[in-house]
Backbone as CSV, one residue per row, in Angstrom:
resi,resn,N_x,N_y,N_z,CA_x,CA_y,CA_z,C_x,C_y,C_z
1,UNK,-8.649,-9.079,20.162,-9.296,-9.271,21.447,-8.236,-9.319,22.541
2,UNK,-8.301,-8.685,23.876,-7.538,-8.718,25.092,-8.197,-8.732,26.188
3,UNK,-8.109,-9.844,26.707,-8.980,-10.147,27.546,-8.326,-9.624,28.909
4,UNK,-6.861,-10.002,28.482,-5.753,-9.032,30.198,-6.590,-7.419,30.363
5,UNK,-6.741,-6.785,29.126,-7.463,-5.517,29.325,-8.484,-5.505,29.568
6,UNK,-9.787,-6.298,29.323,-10.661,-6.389,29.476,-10.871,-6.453,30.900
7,UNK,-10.366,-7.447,31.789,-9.987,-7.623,33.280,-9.760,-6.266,33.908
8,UNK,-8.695,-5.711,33.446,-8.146,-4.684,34.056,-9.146,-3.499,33.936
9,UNK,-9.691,-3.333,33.171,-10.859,-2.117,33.117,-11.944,-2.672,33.830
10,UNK,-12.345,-3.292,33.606,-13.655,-4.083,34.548,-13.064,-3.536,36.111
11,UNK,-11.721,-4.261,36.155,-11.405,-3.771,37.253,-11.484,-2.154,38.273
12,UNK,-11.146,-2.066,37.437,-10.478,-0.293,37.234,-12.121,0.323,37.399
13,UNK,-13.125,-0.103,37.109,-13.905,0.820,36.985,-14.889,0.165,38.050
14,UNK,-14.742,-0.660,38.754,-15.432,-1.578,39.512,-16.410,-2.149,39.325
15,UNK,-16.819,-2.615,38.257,-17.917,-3.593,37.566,-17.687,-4.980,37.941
16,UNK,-18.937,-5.284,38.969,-19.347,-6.744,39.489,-19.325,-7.392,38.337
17,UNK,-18.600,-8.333,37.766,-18.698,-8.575,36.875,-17.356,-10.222,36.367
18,UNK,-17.763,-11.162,36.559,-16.904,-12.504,36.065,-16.259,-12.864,35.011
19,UNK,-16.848,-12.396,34.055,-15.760,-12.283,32.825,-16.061,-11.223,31.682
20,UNK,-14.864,-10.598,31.292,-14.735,-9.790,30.533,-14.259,-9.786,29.099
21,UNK,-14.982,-9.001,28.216,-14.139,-9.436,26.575,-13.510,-7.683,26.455
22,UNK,-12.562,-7.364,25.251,-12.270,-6.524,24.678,-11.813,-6.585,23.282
23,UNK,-12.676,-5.299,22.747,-12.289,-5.319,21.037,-12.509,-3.565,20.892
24,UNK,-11.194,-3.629,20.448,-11.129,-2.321,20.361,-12.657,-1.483,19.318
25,UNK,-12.999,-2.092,18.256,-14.401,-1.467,17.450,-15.537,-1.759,18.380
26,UNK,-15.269,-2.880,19.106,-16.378,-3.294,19.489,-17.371,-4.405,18.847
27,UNK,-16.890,-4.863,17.833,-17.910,-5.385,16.820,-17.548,-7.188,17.393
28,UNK,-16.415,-7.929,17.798,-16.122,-9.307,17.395,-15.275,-9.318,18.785
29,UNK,-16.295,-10.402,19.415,-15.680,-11.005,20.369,-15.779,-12.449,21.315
30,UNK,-15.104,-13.312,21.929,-15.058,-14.462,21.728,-16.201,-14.563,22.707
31,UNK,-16.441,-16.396,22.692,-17.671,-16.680,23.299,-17.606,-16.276,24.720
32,UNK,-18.509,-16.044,25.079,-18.925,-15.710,26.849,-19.716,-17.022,27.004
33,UNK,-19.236,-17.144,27.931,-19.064,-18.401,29.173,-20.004,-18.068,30.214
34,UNK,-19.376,-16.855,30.782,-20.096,-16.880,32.487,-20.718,-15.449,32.523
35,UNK,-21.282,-15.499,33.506,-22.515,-13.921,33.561,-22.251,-13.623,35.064
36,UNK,-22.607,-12.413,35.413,-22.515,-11.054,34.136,-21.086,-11.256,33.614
37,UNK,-21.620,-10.593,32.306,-20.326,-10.395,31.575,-20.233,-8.979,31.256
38,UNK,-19.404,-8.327,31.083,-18.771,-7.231,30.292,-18.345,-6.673,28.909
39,UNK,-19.143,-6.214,28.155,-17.773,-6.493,26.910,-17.544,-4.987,26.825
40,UNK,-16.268,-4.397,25.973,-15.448,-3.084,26.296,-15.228,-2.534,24.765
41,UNK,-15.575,-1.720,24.794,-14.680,-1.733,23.156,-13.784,-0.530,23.586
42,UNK,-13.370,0.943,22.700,-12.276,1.831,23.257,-12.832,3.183,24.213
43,UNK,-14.006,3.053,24.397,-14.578,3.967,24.603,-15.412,3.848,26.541
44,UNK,-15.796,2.233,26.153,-17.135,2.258,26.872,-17.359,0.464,26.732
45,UNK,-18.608,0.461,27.843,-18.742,-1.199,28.160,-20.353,-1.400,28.203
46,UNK,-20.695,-2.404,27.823,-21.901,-2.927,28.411,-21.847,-4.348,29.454
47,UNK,-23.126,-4.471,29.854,-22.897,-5.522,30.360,-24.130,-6.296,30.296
48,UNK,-24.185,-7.789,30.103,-25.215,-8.816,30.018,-25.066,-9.816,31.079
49,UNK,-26.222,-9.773,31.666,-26.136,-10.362,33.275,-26.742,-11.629,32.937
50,UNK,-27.311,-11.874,31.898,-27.822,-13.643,31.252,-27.270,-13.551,30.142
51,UNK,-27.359,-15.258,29.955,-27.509,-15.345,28.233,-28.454,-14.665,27.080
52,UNK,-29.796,-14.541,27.551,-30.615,-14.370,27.244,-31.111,-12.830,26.511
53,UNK,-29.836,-12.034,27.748,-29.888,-10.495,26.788,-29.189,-10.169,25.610
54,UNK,-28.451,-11.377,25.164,-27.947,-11.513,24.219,-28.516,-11.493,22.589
55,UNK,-29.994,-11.872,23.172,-30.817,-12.202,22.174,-31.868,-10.566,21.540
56,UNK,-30.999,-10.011,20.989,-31.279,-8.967,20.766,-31.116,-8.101,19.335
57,UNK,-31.752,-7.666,18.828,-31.055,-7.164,16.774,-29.710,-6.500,17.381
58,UNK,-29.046,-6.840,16.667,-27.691,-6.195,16.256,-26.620,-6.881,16.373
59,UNK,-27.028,-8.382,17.340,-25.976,-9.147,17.909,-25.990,-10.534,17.494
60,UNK,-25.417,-10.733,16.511,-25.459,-12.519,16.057,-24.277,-12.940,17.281
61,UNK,-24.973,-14.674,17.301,-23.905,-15.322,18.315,-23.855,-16.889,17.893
62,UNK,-22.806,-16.900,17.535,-22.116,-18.152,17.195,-21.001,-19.006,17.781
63,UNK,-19.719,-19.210,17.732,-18.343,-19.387,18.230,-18.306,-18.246,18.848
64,UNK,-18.294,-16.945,17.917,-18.178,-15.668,18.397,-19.174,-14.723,18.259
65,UNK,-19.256,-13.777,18.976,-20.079,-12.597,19.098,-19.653,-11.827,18.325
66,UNK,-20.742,-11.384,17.455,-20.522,-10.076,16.774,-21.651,-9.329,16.454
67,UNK,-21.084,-8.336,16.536,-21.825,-7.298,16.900,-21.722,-5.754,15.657
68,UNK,-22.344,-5.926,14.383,-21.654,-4.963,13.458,-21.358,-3.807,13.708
69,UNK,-22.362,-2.892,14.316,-22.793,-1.879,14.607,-21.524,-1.726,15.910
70,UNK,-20.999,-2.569,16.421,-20.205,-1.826,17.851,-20.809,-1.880,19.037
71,UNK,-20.571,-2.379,19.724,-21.115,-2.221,21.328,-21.902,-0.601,21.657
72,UNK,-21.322,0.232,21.182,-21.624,1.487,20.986,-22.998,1.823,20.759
73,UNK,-23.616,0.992,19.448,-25.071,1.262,19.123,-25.813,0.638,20.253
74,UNK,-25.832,-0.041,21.040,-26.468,-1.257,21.763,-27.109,-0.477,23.073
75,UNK,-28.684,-0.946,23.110,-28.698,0.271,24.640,-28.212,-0.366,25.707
76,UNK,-27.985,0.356,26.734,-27.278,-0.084,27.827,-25.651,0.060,27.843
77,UNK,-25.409,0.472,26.428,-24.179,1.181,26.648,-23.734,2.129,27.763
78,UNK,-22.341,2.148,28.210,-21.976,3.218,28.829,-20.388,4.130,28.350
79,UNK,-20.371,4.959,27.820,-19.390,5.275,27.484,-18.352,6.101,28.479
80,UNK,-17.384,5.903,29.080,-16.398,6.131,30.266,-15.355,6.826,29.721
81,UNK,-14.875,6.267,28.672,-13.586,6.903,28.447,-13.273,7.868,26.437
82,UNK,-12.658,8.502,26.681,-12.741,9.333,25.265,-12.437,7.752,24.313
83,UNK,-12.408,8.460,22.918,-12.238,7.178,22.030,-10.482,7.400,22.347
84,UNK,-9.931,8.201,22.305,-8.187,8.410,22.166,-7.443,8.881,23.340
85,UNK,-7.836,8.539,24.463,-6.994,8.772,25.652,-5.563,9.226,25.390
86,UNK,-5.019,9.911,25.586,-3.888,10.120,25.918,-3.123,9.760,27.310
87,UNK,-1.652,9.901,27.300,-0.750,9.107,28.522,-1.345,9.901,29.890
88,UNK,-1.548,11.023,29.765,-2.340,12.418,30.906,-3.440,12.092,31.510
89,UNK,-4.201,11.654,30.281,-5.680,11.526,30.391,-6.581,10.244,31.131
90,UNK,-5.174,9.435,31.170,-6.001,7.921,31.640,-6.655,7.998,33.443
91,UNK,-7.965,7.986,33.113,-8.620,7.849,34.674,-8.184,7.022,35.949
92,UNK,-7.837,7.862,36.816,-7.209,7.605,37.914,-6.912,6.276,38.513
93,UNK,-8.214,5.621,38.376,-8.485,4.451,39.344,-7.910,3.137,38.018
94,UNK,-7.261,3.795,37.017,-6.949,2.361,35.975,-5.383,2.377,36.054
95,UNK,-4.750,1.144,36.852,-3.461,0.724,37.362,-2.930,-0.242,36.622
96,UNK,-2.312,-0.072,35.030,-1.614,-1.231,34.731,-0.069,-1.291,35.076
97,UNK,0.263,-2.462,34.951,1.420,-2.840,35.117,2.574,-2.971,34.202
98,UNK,3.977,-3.126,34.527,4.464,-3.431,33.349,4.850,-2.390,33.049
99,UNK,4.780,-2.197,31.599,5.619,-0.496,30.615,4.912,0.401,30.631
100,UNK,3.310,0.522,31.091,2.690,1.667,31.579,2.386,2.558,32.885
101,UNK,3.722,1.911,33.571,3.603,1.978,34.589,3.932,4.087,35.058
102,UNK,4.974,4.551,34.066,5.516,5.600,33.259,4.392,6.227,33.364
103,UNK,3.328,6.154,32.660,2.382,6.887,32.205,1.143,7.577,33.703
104,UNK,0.997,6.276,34.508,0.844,6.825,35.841,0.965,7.803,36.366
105,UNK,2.402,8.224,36.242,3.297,9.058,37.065,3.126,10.572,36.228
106,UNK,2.981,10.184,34.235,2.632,11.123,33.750,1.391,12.203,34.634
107,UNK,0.218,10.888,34.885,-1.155,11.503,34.759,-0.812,12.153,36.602
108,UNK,-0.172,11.683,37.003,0.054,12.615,38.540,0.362,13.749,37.910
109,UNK,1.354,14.017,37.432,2.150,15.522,37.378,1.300,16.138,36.526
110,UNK,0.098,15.574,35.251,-0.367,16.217,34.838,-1.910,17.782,35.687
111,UNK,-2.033,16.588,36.706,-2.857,17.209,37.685,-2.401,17.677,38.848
112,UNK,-1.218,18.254,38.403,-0.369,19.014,39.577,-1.053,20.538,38.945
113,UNK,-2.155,20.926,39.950,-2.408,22.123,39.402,-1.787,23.663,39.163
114,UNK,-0.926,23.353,40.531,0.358,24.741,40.909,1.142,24.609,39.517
115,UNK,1.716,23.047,38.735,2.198,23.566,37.573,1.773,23.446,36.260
116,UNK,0.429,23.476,36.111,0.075,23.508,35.166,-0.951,24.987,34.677
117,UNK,-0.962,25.666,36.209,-1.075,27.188,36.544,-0.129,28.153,36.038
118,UNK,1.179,27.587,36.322,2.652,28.440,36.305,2.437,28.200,34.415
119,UNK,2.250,27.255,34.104,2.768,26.893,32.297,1.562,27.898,31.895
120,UNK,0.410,27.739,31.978,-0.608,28.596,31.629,-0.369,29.979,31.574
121,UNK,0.316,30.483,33.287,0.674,31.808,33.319,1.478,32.200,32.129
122,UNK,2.448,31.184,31.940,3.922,31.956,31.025,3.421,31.800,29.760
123,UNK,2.586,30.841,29.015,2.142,30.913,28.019,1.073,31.060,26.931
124,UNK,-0.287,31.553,28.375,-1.281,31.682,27.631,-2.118,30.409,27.314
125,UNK,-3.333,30.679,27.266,-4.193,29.877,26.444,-4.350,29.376,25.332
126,UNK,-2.955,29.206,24.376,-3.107,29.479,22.988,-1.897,27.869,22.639
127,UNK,-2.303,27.392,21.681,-1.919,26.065,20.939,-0.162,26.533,20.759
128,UNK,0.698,25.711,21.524,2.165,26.174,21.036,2.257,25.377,19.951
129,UNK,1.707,24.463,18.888,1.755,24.140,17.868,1.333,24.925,16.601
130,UNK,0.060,24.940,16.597,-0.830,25.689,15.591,-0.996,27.303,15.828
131,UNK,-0.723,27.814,17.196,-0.648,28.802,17.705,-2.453,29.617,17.418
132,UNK,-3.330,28.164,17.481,-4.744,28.723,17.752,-5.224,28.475,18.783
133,UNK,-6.081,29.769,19.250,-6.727,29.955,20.592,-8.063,29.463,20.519
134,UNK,-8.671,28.651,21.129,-10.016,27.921,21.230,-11.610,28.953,20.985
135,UNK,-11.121,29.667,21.997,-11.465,30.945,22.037,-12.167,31.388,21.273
136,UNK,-11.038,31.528,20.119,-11.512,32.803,18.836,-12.341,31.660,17.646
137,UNK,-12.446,30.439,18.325,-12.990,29.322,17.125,-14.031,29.197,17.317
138,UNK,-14.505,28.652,19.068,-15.523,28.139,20.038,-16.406,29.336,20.743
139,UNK,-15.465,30.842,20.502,-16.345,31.636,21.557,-16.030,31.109,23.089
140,UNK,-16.653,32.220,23.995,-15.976,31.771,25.635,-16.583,30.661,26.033
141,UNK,-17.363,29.532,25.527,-17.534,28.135,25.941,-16.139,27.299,25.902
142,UNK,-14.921,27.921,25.119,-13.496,27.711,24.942,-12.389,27.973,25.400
143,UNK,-12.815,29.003,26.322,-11.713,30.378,26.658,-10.449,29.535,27.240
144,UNK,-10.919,28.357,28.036,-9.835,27.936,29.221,-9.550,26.677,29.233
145,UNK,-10.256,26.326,27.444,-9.776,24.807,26.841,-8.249,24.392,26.538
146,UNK,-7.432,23.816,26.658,-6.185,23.470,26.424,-5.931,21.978,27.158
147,UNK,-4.932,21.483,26.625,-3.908,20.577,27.395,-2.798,20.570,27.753
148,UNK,-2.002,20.462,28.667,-0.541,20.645,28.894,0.180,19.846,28.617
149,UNK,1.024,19.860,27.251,1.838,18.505,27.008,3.429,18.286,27.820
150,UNK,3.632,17.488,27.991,5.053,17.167,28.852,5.984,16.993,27.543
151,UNK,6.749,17.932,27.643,7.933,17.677,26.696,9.192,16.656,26.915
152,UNK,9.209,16.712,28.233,10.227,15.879,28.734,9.392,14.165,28.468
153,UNK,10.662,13.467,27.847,10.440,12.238,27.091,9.654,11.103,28.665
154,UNK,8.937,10.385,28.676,8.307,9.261,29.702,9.218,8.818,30.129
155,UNK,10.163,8.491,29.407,11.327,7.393,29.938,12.428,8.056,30.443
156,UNK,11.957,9.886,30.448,13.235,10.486,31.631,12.746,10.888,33.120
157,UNK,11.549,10.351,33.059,10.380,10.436,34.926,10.922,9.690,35.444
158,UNK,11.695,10.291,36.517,11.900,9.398,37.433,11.039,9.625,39.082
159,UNK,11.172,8.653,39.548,10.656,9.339,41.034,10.624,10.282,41.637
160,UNK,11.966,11.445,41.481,12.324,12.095,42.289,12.351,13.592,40.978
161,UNK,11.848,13.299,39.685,11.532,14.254,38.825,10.862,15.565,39.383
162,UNK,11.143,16.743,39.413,10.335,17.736,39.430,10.180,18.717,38.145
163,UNK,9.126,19.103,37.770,8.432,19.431,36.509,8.918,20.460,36.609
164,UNK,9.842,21.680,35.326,9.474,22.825,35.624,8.579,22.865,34.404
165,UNK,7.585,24.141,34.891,6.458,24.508,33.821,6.489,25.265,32.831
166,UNK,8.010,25.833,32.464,8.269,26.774,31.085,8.955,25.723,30.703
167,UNK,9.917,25.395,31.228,10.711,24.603,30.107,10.265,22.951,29.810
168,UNK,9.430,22.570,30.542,9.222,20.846,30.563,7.665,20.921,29.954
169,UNK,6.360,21.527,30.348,5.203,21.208,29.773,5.089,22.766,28.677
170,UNK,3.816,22.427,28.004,3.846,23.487,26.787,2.066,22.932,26.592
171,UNK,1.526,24.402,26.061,-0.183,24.117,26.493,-0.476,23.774,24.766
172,UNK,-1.153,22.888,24.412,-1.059,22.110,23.339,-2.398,21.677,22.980
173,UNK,-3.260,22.804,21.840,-4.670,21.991,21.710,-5.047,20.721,21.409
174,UNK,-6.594,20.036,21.960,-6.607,18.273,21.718,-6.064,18.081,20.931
175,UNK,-6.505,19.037,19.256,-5.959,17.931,18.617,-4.831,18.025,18.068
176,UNK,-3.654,18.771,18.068,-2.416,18.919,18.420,-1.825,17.852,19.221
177,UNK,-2.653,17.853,20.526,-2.607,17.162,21.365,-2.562,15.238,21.022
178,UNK,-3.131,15.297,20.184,-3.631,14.149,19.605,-2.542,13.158,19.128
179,UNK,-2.265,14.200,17.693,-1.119,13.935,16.840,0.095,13.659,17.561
180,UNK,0.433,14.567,18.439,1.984,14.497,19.259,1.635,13.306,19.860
181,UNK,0.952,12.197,20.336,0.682,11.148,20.268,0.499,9.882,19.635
182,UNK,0.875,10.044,18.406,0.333,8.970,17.547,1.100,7.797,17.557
183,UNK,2.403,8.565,17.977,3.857,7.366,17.746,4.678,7.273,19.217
184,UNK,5.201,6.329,19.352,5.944,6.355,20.641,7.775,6.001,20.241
185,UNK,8.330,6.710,20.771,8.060,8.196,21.762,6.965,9.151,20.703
186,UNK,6.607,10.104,21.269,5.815,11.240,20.762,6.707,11.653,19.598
187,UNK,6.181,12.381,19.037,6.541,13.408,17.748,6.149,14.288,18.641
188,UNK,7.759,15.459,18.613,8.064,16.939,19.128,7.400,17.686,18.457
189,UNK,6.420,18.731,19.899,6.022,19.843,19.320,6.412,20.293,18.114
190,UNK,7.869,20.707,17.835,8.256,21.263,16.349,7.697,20.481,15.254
191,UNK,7.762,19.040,15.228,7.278,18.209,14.251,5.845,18.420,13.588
192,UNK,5.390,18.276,14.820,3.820,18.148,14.538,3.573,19.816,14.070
193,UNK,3.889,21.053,14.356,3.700,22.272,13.950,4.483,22.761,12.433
194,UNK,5.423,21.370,11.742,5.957,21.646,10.490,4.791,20.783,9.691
195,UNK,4.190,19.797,10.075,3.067,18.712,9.894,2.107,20.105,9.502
196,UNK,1.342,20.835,10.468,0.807,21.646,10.223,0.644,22.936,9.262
197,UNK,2.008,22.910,9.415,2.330,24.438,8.296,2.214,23.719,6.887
198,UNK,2.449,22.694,6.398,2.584,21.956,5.197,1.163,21.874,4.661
199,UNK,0.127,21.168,5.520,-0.623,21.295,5.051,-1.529,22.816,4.948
């Protein structure tokens, strides 16, 4: 449970709202006190403006709330954010502090469209990992699916960084995209595409 996160997304997403829980499944979280409340799991939030909506199948309440099924099954869900955000991907208006502060600066340059135009130009629509095109999987509901991964390490952004788009980003399908994420720092394109060939 993180309740600092819980705050901060409530925040971030502007939900009237007095206290907040977070659990990443969604299933177990501590007692609520005050209303409305919020609770968050990785995806998405609900919210219970009494005690009383509490009283509902799926949700035993004791010391703690739990919830088996996940906040997820529950109506009145809202789901906001993917289950696996990436450093690119985090929605604009969510400002933490501290060691993610890096990642911010990621999601600017990621929506620098002039260079993520130029990387596209030089390299196509096509996975520099797996070297598969969405395309030929999905049909043209795919054609212009990709992500642009930043090769250059978080912790070499500095303020005054300028991106070039052949040599610094590389267009990298989700779930390519995914993997080169799992560990911090990232696992290099090359890694994750020897990951691939193996299996």
């Amino acid at each position: 449970m993180n309740r600092k996160r819980a705050g901060e997304l409530s925040k971030a997403f502007g939900l009237n709202v007095v206290q907040s829980r977070y659990s990443d499944w969604g299933n177990f979280y501590g007692l609520i006190q005050s209303y409305p409340c919020a609770l968050w799991d990785r995806s998405g939030y609900i919210i219970f403006s009494h005690e009383d909506e509490l009283n509902m199948p799926g949700i035993s309440v004791s010391k703690r709330i739990n919830v088996p099924k996940g906040i997820s099954s529950l109506d009145g869900y809202k789901r906001v954010m993917s289950v696996a955000h990436l450093p690119e991907e985090l929605p604009d208006r969510i400002e933490y502090k501290e060691g993610i502060v890096k990642q911010i600066k990621v999601n600017r340059y990621e929506r620098d469209q002039k260079a993520r135009d130029a990387c596209l130009s030089h390299y196509g629509y096509v996975c520099q990992v797996c070297n598969i095109k969405l395309c030929d999987i999905y049909g043209v509901v795919a054609e212009t699916l990709i992500h642009v991964h930043h090769i250059k390490p978080l912790s070499e952004i500095g303020d005054s960084y300028i991106v070039d788009p052949v040599n610094d980003l590389i267009p990298v399908c989700p779930n390519c995209h995914a993997v080169i994420h799992l560990k911090s720092p990232p696992y290099t394109p090359q890694e994750v595409s020897e990951m691939f060939r193996r299996e």
